[in-house]
N, C-alpha and C positions, 0 to 999 in steps of 0.2 A: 429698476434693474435694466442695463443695459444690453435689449438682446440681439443675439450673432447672426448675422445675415447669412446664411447657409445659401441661399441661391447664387450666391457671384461667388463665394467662397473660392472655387478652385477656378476663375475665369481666368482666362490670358487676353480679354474681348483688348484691341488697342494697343497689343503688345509687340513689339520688336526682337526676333531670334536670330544667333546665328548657330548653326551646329557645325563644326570642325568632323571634317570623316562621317556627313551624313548622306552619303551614297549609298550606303551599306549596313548590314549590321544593328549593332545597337544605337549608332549614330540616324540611320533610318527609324530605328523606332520609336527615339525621341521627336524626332522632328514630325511625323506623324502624330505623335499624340499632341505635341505642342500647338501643330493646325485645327486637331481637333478641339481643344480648347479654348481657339479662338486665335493664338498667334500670326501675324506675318512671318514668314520664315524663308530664310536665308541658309542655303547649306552649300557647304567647302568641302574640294573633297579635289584629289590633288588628278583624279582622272577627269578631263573632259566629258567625255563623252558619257560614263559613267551618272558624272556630277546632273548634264542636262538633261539624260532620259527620267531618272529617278525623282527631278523636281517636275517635271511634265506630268510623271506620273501621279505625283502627293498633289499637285494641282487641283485634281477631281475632289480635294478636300478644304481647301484654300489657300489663300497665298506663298508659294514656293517659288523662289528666285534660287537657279542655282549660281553660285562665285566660285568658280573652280580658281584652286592655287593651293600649291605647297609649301602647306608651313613648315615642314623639316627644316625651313632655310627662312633667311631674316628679308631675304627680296620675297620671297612669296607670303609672307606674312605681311610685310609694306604693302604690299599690292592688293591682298585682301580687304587691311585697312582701309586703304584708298579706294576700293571698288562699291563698298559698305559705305562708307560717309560719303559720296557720292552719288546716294540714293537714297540714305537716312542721315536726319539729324544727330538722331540720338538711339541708342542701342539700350532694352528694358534687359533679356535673356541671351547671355553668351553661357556656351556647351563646348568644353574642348574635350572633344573626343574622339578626336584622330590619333591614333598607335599603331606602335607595332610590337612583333616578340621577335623572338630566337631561341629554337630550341634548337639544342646540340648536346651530347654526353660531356661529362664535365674536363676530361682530359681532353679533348679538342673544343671546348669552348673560347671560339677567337676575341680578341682581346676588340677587332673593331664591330664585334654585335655589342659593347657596354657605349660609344660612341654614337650608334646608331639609334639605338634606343633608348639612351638619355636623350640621347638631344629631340629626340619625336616628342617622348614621353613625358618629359621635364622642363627643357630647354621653351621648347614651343607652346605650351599652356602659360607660364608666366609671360613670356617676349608677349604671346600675342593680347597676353590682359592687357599687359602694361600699356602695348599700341593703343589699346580699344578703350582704354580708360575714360579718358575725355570724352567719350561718346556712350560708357556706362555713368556716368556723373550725370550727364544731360538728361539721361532720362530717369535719373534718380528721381526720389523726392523723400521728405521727413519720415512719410506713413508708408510709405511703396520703394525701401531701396531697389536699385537697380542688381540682378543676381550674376554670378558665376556661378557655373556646377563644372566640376571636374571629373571625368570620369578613369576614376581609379579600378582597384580588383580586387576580389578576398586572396588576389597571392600575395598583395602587398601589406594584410594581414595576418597572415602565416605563413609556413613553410607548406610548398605546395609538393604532394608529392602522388598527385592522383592523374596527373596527366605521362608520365612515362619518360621522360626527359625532358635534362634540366634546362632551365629557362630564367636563370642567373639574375642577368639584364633585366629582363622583366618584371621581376618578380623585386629586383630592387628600387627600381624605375616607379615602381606605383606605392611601393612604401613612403618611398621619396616625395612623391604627388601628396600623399595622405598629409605627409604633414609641411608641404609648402599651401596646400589649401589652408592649415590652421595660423599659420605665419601668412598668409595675405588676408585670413579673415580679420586680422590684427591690424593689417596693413590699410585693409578699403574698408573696413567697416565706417569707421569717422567720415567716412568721403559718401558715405549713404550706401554702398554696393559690398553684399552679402558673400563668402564663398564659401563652397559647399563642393562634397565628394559626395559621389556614388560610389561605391566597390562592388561590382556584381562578383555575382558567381557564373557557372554555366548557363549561358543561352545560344540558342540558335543564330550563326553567323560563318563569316568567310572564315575567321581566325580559330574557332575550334571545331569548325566541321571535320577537319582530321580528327583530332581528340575525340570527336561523339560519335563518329562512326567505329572506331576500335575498342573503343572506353566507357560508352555508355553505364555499361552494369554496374564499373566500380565509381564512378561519377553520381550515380542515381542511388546509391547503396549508403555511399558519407553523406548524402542530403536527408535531414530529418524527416521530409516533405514527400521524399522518395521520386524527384523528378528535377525537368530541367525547368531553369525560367521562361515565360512566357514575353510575350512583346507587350502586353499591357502591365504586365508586371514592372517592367522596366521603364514606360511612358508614365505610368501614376506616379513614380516617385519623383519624377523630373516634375510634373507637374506641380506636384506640392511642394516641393523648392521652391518652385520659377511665382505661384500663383500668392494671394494676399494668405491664404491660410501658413504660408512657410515665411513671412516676413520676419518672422524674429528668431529663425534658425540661424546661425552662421556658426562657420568652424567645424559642422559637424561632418564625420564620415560614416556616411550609414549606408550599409550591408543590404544586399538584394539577391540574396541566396539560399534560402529556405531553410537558412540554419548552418550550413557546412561549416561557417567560417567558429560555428559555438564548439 
């Protein structure tokens, strides 16, 4: 009987990351947990200044480069390409998790927040695979595909109607992501590289700190759990993606919400 090595299990020792929108947020707490499991890590994030305090800071935990550039746009995505292969060969964990919303009521909801937040939201997670392909193949291999995680939301698994306005775009936007992840896990799997959606629910960040400060009660009330997500909550699932125990996951989109989205 063949038995399971449980100590490397969730390693990333050797590993190559980039996280999209990891200045901040839930993109900070992947990239965080991804150092701690042993990753090099690479975070984009389209503010400067932002982008290099926050990698200084994960530093104290281990390797943090930050690549400021804005993928909203096909030059900033080039140029992240180019900044990235020009310091790695080969790419093991790419994380597109740069977004955005728009909330507005639904009779003034403007026609260019569906532009905006497609193209963050949709547009920019495939462009920027597609660039980084050649450099997630490289670091493929038979038994260790090379991963993508996309990170989607439970609005793009239901109608969300706990935050208090509507948010149209967005909430189309990650249904959209949900299943362009299962049409590229089709796409790259043969090519050795894996992809994979998260869809949180509520955690602590720039994007629904308004929401949590007005909304907390009925936010915490629809979660079976009775709370908000945690930062390791949101780091362990990236890990078990990114690490050898998720290698034969792909296509999937799983839920990190304490229930809300059942």
């Amino acid at each position: 009987m063949t038995r399971i090595d449980t100590s490397s299990l969730f390693s990333l020792e050797g590993k190559v990351a980039l996280v999209t929108g990891g200045s901040s947020g839930i993109g900070a707490m992947v990239a965080e947990g991804l150092l701690g499991a042993g990753a090099r890590v690479y975070i984009a994030s389209r503010k400067k200044d932002a982008c290099d305090r926050v990698a200084s800071e994960l530093s104290s935990i281990g390797s943090c480069t930050p690549l400021p550039a804005n993928v909203a746009t096909a030059e900033g995505r080039a140029s992240l390409a180019e900044a990235l292969s020009s310091k790695e060969r080969c790419l093991h964990i790419l994380v597109n998790n740069a977004g955005a919303s728009w909330g507005a009521p639904y009779e003034e909801y403007p026609d260019t927040a569906f532009d905006k937040v497609l193209g963050l939201n949709v547009t920019a997670p495939f462009a920027l695979t597609r660039n980084l392909t050649p450099m997630l193949e490289r670091g493929a291999t038979p038994d260790d595909p090379a991963r993508v995680v996309n990170v989607g939301s439970v609005a793009g698994l239901r109608a969300e109607r706990l935050i208090g306005t509507g948010t149209f775009a967005y909430s189309a936007s990650k249904a959209a992501l949900h299943h362009l992840t299962r049409t590229l896990a089709m796409e790259l799997g043969p090519r050795g590289i894996t992809v994979n959606a998260i869809a949180p629910g509520f955690f602590p960040s720039r994007m629904t700190a308004d929401v949590l400060k007005h909304r907390t009660r009925e936010i915490t009330a629809a979660c079976p759990l009775g709370r908000i997500g945690r930062p390791e909550e949101m780091a362990g699932v990236v890990i078990y993606l990114a690490s050898r125990a998720g290698a034969y996951t792909n296509g999937a989109v799983i839920p990190i919400d304490g229930g809300t989205s059942v």
